[in-house]
C-alpha positions as semicolon CSV with decimal commas, in nm:
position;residue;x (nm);y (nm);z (nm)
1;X;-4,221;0,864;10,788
2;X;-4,282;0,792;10,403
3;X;-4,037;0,991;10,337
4;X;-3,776;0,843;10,527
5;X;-3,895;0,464;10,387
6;X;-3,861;0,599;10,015
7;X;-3,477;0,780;10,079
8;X;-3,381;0,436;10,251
9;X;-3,518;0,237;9,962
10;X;-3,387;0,433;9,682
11;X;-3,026;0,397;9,943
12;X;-3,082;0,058;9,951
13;X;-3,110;0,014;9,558
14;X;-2,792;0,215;9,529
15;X;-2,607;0,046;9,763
16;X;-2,723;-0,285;9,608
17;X;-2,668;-0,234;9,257
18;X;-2,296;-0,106;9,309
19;X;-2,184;-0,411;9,560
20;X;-2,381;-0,639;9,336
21;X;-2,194;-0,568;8,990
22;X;-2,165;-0,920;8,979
23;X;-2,539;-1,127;8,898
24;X;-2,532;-1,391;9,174
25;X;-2,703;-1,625;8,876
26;X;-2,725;-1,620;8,535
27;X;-2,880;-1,814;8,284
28;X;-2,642;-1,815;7,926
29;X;-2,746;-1,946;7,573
30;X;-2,688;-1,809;7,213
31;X;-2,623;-1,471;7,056
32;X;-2,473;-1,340;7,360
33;X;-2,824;-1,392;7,522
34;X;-2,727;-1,350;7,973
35;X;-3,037;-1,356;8,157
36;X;-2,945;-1,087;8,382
37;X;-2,771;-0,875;8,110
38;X;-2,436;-0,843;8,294
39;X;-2,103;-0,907;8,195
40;X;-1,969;-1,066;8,499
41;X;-2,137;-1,364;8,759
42;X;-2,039;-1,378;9,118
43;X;-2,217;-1,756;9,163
44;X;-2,364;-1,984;8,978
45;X;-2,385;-1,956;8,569
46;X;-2,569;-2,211;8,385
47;X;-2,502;-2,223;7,999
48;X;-2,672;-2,427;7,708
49;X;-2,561;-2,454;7,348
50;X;-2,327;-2,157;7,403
51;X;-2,309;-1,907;7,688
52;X;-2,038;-1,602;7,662
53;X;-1,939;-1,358;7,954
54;X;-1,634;-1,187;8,069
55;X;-1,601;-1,279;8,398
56;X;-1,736;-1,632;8,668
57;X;-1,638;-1,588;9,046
58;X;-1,830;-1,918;9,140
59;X;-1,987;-2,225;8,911
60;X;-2,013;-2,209;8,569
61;X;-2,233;-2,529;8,424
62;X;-2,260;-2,557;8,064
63;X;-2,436;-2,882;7,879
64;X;-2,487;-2,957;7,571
65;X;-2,245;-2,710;7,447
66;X;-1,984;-2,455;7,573
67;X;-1,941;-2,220;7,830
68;X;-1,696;-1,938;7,740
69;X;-1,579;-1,623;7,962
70;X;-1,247;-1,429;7,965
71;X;-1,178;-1,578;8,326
72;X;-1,254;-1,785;8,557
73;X;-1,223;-1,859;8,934
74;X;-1,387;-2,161;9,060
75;X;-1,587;-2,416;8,947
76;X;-1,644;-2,528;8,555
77;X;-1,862;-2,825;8,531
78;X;-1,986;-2,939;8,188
79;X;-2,248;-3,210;8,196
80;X;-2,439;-3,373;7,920
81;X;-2,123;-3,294;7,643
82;X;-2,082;-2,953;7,777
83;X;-1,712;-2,759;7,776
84;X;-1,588;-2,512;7,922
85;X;-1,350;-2,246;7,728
86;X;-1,162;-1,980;7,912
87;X;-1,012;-1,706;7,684
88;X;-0,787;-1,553;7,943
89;X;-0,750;-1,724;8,330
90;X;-0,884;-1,984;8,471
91;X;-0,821;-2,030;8,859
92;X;-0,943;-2,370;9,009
93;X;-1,121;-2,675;8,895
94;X;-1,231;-2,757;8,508
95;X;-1,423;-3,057;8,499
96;X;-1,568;-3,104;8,119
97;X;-1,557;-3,339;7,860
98;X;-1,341;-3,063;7,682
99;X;-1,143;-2,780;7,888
100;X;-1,016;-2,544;7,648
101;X;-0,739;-2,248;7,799
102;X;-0,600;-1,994;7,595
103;X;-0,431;-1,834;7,862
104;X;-0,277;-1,909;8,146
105;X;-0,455;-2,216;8,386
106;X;-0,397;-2,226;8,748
107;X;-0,567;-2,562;8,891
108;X;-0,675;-2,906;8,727
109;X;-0,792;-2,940;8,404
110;X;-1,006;-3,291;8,430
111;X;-1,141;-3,430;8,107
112;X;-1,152;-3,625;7,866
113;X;-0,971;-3,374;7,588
114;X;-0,751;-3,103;7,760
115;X;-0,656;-2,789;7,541
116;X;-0,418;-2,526;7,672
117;X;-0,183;-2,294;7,671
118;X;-0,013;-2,254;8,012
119;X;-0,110;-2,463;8,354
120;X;0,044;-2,427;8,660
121;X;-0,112;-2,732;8,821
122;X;-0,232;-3,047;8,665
123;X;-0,349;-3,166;8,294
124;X;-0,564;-3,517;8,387
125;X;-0,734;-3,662;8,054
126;X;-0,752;-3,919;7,764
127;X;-0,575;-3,632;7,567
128;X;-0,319;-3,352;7,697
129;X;-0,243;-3,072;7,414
130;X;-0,059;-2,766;7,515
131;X;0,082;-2,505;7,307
132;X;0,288;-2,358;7,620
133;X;0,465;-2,500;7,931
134;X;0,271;-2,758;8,132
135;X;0,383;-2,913;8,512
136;X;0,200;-3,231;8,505
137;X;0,053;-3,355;8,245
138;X;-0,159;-3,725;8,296
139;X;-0,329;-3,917;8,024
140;X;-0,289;-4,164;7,721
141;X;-0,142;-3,880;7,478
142;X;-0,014;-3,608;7,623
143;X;0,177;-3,320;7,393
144;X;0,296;-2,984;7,495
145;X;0,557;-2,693;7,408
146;X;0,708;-2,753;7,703
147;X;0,663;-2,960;8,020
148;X;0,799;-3,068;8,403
149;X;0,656;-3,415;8,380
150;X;0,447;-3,591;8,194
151;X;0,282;-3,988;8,217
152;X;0,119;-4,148;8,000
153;X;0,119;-4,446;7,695
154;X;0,246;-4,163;7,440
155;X;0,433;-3,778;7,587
156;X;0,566;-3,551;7,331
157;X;0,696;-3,237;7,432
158;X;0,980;-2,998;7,287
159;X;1,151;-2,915;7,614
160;X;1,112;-3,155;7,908
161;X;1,225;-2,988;8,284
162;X;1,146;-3,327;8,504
163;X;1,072;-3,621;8,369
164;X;0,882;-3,854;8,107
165;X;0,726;-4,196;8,249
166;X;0,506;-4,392;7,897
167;X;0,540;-4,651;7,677
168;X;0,697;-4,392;7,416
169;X;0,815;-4,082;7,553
170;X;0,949;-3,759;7,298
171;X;1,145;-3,488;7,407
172;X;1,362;-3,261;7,174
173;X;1,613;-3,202;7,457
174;X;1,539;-3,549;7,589
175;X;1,846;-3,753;7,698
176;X;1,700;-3,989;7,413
177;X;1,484;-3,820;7,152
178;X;1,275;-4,064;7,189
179;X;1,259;-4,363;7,436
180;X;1,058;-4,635;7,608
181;X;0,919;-4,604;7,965
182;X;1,149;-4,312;8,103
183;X;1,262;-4,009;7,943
184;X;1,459;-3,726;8,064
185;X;1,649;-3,389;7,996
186;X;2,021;-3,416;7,877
């Protein structure tokens, strides 16, 4: 009977460690420090100062500094000045003071400074900058590569594919260059 308890625990641990690659929590904070030491979290990761991992399939808090993984699907939350920095893909909800994208950004971005690269979905803060094409971008300034529409007091983009509703409102292929309240492509 031993026997048979010890080959079903040592099954058990087996089992568990290879369908748990993913910590279900992890505590992040500098020098690469993960408390589990795995690269990936499948749950909740809570970061402070700065917290670095490849991979969040769940919540990823960060405060009082920035929360940085390759991607993303879920949940980034940033509370007391924390930011949330996503080197690759992000997939769902950022909701920081600053949301920094590298890569491509599937989802909201909700903030108070958005930095990105591409976002299929929506750009809502005080400040929009994207160095690739954006749908909707929402906020006071808003300035991007390339856009489908974009509101705000002041949108700058190179190419526009919709439309520009501000008080000034940019667009290299703009049916103005530059024009009050509505701007559009030629």
């Amino acid at each position: 009977m031993k026997k048979l308890f010890k080959a079903l625990a040592v099954a058990s641990v087996m089992v568990s460690s290879s369908v748990f690659a993913n910590s279900p929590a992890m505590f992040s904070t500098l020098d690469g420090t993960n408390l589990p030491e795995q690269s990936a979290v499948g749950g909740v990761r809570f970061s402070v100062l700065h917290g670095q991992v490849n991979e969040v399939k769940g919540i990823d808090i960060s405060a009082l500094g920035l929360s940085e993984s390759d991607r993303t699907t879920g949940l980034n939350l940033g509370i007391f000045f924390g930011a949330s920095k996503v080197n690759q893909e992000m997939k769902g909800v950022s909701f920081s003071a600053l949301n920094w994208n590298e890569g491509q950004a599937t989802g909201l971005n909700l903030g108070f400074v958005n930095l990105t690269n591409n976002v299929k979905g929506l750009n809502l803060s005080a400040v929009n900058f994207s160095e690739g094409h954006t749908m909707a971008d929402v906020g006071f300034f808003s300035l991007s590569a390339k856009s489908n529409f974009q509101l705000g007091f002041v949108n700058v983009t190179d190419h526009i594919d919709g439309v520009q509703i501000g008080l000034v409102n940019c667009a290299e292929n703009g049916f103005f260059k530059c024009f009050p309240l509505v701007n559009f492509a030629k």
